[in-house]
C-alpha positions as CSV (number, residue, x, y, z in Angstrom):
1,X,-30.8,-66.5,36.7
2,X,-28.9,-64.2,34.5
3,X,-25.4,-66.2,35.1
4,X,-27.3,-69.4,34.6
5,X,-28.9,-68.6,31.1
6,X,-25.0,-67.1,30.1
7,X,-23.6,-70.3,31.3
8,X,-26.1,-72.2,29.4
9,X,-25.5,-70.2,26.0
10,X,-21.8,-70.5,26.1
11,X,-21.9,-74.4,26.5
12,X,-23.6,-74.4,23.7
13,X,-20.2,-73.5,21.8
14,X,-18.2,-76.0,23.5
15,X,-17.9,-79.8,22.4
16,X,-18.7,-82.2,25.2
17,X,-16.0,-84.2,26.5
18,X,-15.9,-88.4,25.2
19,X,-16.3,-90.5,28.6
20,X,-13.5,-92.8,28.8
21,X,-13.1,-96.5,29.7
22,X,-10.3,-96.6,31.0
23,X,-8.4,-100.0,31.8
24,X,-8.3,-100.3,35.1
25,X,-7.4,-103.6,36.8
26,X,-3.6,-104.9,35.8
27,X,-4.7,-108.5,35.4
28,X,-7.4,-107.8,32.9
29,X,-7.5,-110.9,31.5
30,X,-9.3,-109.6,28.2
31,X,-7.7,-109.7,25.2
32,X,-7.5,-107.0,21.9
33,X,-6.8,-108.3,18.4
34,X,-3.9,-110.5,20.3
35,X,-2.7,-107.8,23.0
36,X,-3.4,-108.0,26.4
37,X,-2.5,-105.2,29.7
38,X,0.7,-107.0,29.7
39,X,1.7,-106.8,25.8
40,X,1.5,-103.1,26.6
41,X,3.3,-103.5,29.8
42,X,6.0,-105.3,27.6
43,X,6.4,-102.9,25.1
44,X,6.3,-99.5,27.4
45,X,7.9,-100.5,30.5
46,X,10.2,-103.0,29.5
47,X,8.4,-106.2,31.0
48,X,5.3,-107.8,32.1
49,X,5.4,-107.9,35.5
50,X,2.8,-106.6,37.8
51,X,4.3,-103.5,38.9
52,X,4.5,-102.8,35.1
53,X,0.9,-103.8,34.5
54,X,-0.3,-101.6,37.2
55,X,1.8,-98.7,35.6
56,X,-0.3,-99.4,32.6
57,X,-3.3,-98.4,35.0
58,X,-1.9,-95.4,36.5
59,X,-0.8,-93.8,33.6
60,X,-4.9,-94.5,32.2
61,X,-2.7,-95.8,29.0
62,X,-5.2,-97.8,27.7
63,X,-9.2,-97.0,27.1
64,X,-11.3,-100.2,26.4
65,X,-13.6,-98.1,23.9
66,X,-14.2,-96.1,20.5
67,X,-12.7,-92.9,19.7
68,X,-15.4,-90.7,19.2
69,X,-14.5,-88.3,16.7
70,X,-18.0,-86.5,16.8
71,X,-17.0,-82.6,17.5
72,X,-13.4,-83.4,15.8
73,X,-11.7,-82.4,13.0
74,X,-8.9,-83.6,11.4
75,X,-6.0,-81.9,10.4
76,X,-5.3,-81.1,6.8
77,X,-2.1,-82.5,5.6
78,X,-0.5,-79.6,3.9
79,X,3.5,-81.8,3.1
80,X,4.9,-84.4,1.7
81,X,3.4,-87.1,-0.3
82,X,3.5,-91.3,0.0
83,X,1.7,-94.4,-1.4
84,X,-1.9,-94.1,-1.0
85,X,-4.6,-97.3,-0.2
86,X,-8.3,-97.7,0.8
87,X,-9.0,-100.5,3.8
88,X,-11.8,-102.3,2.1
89,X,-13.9,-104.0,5.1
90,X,-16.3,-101.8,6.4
91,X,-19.0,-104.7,7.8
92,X,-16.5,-106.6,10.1
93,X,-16.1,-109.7,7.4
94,X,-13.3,-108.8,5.2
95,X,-10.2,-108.7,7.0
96,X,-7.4,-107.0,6.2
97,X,-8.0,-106.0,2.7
98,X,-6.9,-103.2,1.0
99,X,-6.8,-101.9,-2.6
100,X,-6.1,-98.7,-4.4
101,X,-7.0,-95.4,-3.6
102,X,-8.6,-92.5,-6.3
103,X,-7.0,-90.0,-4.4
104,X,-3.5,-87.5,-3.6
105,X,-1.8,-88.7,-0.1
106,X,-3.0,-85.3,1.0
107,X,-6.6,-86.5,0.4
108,X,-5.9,-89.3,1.9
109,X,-4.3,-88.2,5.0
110,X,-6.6,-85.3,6.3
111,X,-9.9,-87.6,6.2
112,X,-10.5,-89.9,9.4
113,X,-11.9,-92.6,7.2
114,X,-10.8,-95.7,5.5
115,X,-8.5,-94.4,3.1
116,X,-4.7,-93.6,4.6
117,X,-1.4,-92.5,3.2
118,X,2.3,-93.7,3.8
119,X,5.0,-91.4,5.0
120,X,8.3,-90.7,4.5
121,X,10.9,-92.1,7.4
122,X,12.1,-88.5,7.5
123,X,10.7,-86.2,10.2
124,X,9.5,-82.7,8.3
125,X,8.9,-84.6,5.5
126,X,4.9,-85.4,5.5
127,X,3.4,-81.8,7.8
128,X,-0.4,-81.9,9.4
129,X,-1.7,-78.5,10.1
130,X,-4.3,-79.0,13.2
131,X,-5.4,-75.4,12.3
132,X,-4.9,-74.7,16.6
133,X,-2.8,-74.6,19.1
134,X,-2.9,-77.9,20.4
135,X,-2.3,-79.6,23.9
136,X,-2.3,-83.3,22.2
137,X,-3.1,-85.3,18.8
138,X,-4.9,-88.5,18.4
139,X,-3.6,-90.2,15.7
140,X,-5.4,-92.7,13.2
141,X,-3.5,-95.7,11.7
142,X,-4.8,-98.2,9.5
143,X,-3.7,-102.1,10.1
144,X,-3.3,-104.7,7.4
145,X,-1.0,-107.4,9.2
146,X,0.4,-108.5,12.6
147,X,1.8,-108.5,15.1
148,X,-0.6,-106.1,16.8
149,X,-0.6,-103.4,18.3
150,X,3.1,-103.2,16.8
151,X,1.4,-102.6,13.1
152,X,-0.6,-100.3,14.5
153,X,1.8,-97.9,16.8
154,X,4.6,-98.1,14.2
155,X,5.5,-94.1,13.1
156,X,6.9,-91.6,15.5
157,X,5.3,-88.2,15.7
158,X,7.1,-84.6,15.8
159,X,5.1,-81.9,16.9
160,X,6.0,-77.7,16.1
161,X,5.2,-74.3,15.9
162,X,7.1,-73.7,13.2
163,X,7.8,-76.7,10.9
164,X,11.4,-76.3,11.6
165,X,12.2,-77.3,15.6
166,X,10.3,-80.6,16.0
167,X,10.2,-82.1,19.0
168,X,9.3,-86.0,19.5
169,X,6.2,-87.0,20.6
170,X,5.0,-89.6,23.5
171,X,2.2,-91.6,23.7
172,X,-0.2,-91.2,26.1
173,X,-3.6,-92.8,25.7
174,X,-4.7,-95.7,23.5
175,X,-7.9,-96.4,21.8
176,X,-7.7,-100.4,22.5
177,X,-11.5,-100.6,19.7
178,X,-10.2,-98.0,17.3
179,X,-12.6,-95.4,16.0
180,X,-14.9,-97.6,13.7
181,X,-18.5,-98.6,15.6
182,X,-18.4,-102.1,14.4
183,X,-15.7,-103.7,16.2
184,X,-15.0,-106.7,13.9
185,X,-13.2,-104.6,11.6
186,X,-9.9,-105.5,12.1
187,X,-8.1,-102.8,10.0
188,X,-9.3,-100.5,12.4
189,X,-8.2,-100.3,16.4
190,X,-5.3,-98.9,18.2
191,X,-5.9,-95.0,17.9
192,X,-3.9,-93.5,19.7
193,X,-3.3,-89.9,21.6
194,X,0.5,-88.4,21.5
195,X,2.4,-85.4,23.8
196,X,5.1,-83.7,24.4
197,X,4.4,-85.0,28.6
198,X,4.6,-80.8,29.0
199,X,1.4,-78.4,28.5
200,X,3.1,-76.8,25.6
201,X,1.0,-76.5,22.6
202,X,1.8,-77.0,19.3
203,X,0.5,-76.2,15.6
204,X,1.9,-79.0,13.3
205,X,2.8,-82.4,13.2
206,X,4.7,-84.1,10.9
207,X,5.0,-88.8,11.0
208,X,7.3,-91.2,10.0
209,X,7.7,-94.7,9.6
210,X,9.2,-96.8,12.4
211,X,11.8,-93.8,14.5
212,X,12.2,-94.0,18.7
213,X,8.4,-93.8,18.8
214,X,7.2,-96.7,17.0
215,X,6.9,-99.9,18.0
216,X,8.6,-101.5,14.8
217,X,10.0,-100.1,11.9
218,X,9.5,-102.2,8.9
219,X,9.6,-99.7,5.9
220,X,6.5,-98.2,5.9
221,X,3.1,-97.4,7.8
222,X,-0.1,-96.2,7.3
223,X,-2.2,-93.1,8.8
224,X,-5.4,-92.8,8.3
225,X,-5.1,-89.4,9.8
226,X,-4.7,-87.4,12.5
227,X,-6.3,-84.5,14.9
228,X,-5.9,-82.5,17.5
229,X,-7.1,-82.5,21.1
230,X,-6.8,-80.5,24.0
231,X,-5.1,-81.7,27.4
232,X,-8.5,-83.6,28.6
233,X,-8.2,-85.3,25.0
234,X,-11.5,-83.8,24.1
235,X,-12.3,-81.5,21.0
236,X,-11.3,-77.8,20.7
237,X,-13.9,-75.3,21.4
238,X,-16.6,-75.2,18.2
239,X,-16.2,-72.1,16.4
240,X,-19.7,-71.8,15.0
241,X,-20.3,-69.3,11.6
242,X,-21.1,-65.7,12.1
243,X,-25.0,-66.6,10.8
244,X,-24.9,-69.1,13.7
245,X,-23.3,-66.9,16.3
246,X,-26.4,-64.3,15.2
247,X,-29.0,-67.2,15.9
248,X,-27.5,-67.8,19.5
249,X,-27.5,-64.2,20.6
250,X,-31.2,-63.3,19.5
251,X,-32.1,-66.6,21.1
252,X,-30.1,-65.1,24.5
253,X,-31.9,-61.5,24.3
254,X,-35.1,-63.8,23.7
255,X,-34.6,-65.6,27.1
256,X,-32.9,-62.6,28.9
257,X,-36.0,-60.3,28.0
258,X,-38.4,-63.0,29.1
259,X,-36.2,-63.0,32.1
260,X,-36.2,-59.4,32.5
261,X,-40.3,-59.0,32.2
262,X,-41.1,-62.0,34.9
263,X,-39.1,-60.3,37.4
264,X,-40.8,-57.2,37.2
């Protein structure tokens, strides 16, 4: 009883994990803003064949669904600075449009909304802090043209504990609907998770334009922003506020004295 309520408590201080929806059959005929199983087969593994489609599958690459950021939190980007813009669609209607953003690049990079900031092509350049050690990093671009998804996967991330040795990411997962819950809006879609393909961890990130891990390079990008994950691609443990943490142990002694008293 005792083990259970414990159990119970501590859950309580851990984020639950997204369900995925994962692609899984290699001739998915559906089709995302123009891409297909086989675009992705194209651009990962060289061609479309079946055999490439099906490593698509196996490596759960691609998750027909929305990021859910609930439990998340981005990373605050502490480097660097870049032009700055606001996606302006936020019912589905508007398209690509995009204006000017009231805000620094910092601002602009360390929200997961619908402002985003452009990087240098430098690695070290433009630094995210995830505040953790982190396993992987889901990263947040911002469209506002074709081809897709080469507008959307067009920066390469380096990942450190130190902000010196940086070592290039990989991707691993893609977000096919984004992070937005209205999926007409077309700026949004594409998130996608990075990795070193090790457990390391790592403490910063720092993005360029275009590089080995971007599908194009054509002089700039835009992030939207970017957080960390842990190696199930779910959020780090909640580290609730001391006044919180008091609220959870009174409730336990509550229950465990309850407990206590019935069996007696």
């Amino acid at each position: 009883m005792k083990t259970r309520l414990i159990a119970t408590a501590a859950g309580l201080l851990v984020a639950q994990a997204a369900s995925a929806a994962l692609v899984t059959n290699p001739d998915d005929p559906r089709i995302w803003q123009g891409a297909t199983v086989g675009t992705f087969a194209q651009l990962y593994y060289g061609s479309n064949t079946l055999a490439n489609r099906q490593l698509v599958v196996d490596n759960k690459l691609l998750d027909d669904g929305i990021f859910n950021s609930t439990g998340f939190v981005g990373a605050a980007m502490i480097a660097g600075g870049g032009g700055v813009g606001t996606s302006l669609d936020l019912t589905g209607t508007g398209g690509y449009a995009y204006g000017g953003c009231a805000c620094t690049p910092a601002q602009a990079g360390s929200t997961i909304d619908n402002t985003w900031v452009q990087t240098s092509g430098v690695k070290g350049v433009n630094i995210w802090d995830f505040g953790f050690q982190a396993t992987k990093a889901a990263v947040f671009n911002t469209i506002d043209h074709g081809p897709l998804p080469l507008e959307a996967i067009e920066s390469t991330v380096y990942l450190s504990n130190d902000k010196i040795t940086w070592t290039q990411a990989v991707v691993e997962r893609v977000w096919l609907e984004g992070f937005q819950p209205i999926l007409g809006i077309q700026w949004d879609g594409f998130v996608y998770a990075v990795g070193t393909g090790t457990s390391a961890t790592f403490r910063y990130a720092s993005i360029t334009w275009g590089g080995p891990g971007g599908l194009q390079a054509d002089g700039d990008n835009e992030i939207n922003g970017i957080m960390g994950l842990q190696g199930d691609f779910t959020p780090p443990p909640l580290v609730p506020e001391p006044s919180t943490y008091a609220l959870m142990l009174a409730g336990l002694a509550t229950v465990l004295g309850i407990a206590r008293r019935r069996s007696r």
